[in-house]
Short mmCIF file of the C-alpha atoms (twelve columns), coordinates in Angstrom:
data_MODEL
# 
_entry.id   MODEL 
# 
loop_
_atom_site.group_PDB 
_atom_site.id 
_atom_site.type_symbol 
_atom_site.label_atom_id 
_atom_site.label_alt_id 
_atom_site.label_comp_id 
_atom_site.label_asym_id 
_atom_site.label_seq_id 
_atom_site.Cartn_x 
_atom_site.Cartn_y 
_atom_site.Cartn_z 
_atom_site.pdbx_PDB_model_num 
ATOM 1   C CA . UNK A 1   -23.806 -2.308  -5.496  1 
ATOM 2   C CA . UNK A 2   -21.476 -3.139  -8.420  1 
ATOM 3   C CA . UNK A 3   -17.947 -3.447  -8.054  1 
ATOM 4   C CA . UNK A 4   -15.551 -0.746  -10.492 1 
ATOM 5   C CA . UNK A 5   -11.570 -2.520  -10.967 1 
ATOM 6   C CA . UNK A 6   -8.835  -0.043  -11.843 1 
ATOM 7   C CA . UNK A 7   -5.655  -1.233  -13.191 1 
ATOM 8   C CA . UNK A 8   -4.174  -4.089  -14.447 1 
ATOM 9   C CA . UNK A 9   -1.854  -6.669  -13.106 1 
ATOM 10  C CA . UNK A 10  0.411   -9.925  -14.385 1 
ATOM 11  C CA . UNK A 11  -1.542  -11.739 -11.517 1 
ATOM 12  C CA . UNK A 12  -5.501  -12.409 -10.874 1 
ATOM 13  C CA . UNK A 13  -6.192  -8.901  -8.973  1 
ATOM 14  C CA . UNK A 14  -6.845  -6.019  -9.769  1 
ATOM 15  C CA . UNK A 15  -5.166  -2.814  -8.030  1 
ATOM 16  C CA . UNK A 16  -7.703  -1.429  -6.928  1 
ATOM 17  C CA . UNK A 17  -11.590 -2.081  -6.497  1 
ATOM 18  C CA . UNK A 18  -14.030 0.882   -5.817  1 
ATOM 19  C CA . UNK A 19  -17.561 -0.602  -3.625  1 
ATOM 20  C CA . UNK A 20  -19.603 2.240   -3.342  1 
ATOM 21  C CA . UNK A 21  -17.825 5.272   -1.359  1 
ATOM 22  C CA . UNK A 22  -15.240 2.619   -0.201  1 
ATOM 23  C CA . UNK A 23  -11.527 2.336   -2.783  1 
ATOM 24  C CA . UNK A 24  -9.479  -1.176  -1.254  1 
ATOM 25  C CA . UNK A 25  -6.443  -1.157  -2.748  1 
ATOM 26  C CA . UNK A 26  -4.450  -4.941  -2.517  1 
ATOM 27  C CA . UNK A 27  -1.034  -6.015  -1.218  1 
ATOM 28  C CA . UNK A 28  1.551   -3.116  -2.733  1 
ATOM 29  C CA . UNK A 29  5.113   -4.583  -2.837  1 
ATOM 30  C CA . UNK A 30  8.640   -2.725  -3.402  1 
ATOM 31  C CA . UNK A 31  8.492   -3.237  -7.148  1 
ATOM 32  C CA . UNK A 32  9.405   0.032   -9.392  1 
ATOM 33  C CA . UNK A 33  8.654   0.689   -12.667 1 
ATOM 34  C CA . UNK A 34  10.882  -1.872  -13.794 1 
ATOM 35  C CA . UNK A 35  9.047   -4.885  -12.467 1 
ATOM 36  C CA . UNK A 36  11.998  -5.381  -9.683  1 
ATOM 37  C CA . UNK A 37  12.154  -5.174  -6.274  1 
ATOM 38  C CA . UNK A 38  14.110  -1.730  -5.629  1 
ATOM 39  C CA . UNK A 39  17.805  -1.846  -4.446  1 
ATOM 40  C CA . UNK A 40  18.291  -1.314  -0.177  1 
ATOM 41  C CA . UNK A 41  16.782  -2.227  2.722   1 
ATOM 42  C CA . UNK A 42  13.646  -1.587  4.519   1 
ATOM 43  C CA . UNK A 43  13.752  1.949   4.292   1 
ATOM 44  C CA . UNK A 44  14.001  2.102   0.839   1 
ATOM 45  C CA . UNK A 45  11.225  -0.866  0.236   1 
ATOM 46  C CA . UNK A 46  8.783   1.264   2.302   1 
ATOM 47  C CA . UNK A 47  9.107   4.438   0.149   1 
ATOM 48  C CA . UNK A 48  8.263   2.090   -2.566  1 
ATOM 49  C CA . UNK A 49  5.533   0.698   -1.387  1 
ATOM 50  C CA . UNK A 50  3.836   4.031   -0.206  1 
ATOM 51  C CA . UNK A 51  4.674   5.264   -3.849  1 
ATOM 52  C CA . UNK A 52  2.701   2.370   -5.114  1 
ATOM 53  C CA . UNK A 53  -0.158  2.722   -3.315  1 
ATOM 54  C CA . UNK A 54  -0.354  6.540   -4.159  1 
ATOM 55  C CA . UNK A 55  -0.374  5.400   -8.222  1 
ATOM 56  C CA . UNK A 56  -3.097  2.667   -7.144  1 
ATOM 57  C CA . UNK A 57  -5.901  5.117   -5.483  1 
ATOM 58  C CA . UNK A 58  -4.870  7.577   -8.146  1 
ATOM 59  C CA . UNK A 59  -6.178  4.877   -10.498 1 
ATOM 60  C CA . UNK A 60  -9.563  5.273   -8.864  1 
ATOM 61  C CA . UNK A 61  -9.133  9.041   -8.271  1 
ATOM 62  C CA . UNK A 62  -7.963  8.932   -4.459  1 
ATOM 63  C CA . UNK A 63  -5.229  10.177  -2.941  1 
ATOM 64  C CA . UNK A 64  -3.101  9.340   0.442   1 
ATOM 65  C CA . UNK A 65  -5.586  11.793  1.989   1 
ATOM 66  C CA . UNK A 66  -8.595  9.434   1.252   1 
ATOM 67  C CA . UNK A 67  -7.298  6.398   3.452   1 
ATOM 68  C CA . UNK A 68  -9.175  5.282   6.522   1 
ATOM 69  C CA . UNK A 69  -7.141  1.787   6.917   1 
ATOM 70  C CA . UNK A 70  -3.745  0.290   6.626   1 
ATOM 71  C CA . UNK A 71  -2.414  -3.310  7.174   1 
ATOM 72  C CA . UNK A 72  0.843   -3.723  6.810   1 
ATOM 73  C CA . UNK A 73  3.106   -6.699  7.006   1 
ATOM 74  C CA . UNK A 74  6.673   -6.388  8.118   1 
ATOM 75  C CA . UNK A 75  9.119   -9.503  7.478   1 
ATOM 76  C CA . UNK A 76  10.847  -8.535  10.299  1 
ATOM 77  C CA . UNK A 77  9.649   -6.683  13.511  1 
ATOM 78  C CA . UNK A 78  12.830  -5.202  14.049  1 
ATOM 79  C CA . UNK A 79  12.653  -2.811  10.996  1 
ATOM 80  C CA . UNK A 80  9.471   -1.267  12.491  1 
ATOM 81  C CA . UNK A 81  11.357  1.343   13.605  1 
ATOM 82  C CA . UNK A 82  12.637  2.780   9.998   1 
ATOM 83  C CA . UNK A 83  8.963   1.939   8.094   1 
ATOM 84  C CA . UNK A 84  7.355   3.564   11.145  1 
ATOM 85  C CA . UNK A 85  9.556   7.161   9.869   1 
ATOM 86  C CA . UNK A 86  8.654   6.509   6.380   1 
ATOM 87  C CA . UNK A 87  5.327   6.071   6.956   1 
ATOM 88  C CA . UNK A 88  4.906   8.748   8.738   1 
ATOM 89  C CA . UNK A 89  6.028   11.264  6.286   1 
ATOM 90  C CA . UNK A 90  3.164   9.706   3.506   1 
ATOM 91  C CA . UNK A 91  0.668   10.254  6.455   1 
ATOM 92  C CA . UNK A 92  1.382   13.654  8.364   1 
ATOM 93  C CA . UNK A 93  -1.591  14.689  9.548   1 
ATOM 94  C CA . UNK A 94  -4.930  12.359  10.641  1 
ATOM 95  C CA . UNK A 95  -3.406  9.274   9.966   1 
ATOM 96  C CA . UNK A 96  -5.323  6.631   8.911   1 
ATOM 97  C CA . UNK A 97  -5.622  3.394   11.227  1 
ATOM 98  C CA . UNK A 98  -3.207  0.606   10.946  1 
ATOM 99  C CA . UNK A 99  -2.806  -2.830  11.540  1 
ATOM 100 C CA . UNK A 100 1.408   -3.702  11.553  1 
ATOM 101 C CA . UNK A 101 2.350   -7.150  11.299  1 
ATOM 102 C CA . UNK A 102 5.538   -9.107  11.416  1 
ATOM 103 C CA . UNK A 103 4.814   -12.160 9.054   1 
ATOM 104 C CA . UNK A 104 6.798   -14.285 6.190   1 
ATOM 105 C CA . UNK A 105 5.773   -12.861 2.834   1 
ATOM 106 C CA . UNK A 106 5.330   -14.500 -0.544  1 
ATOM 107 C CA . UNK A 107 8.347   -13.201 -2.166  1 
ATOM 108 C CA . UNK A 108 11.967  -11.815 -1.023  1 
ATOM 109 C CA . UNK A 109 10.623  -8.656  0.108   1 
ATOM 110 C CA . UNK A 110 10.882  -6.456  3.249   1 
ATOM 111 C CA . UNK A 111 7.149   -5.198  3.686   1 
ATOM 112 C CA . UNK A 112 3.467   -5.116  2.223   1 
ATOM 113 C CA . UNK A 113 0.768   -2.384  2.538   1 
ATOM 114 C CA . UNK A 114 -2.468  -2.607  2.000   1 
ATOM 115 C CA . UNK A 115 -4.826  0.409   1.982   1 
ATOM 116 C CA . UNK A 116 -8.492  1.217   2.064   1 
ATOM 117 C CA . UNK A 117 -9.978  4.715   1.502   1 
ATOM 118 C CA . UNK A 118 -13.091 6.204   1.512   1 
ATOM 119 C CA . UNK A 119 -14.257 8.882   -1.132  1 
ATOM 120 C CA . UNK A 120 -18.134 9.221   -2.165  1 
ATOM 121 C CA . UNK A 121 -18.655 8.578   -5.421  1 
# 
């Protein structure tokens, strides 16, 4: 089955990859519009992040509704607590499943969400 990218991106990924009926969208960090990582702490990192991966499955016509899977990585476990609220509120009914993760990330940042959906083609 051939791959479909959506998006573009300063590094070598794309934002998001249809496979068939499947839409993986990569690693979203707390970067706005601006190309900087947004003011505040984890709270306002995770609304980011969420944000971002809304505008990436929109790219390949999916919405929050269309995700099956999450991993996300938390730089610190103790903030769980706050994303875990945020989250929430992208996801309020039939969540998808998650994997959460307290790991060192690649840049100064607070958290990183991942996302796969499902849509038919």
């Amino acid at each position: 089955m051939p791959k479909q990218c959506f998006g573009t991106s300063h590094v070598p990924l794309s934002p998001a990859v249809r496979a068939g009926d499947f839409v993986y969208v990569s690693g979203q960090v707390p970067v706005g519009k601006d190309g900087n990582v947004v003011q505040g702490g984890i709270a306002e990192q995770t609304e980011q992040v969420l944000q971002n991966v809304k505008a990436a499955l929109a790219l390949a016509g999916c919405s929050m509704d269309d995700v099956v899977k999450t991993t996300v990585w938390l730089e610190d476990a103790r903030d769980f607590g706050t994303f875990n609220r945020i989250y929430a509120q992208h996801f309020p009914t039939n969540p998808p499943a998650r994997t959460t993760v307290e790991s060192r990330l690649m840049i100064d940042i607070k958290i990183e969400v991942e996302a796969v959906a499902y849509k038919p083609a």
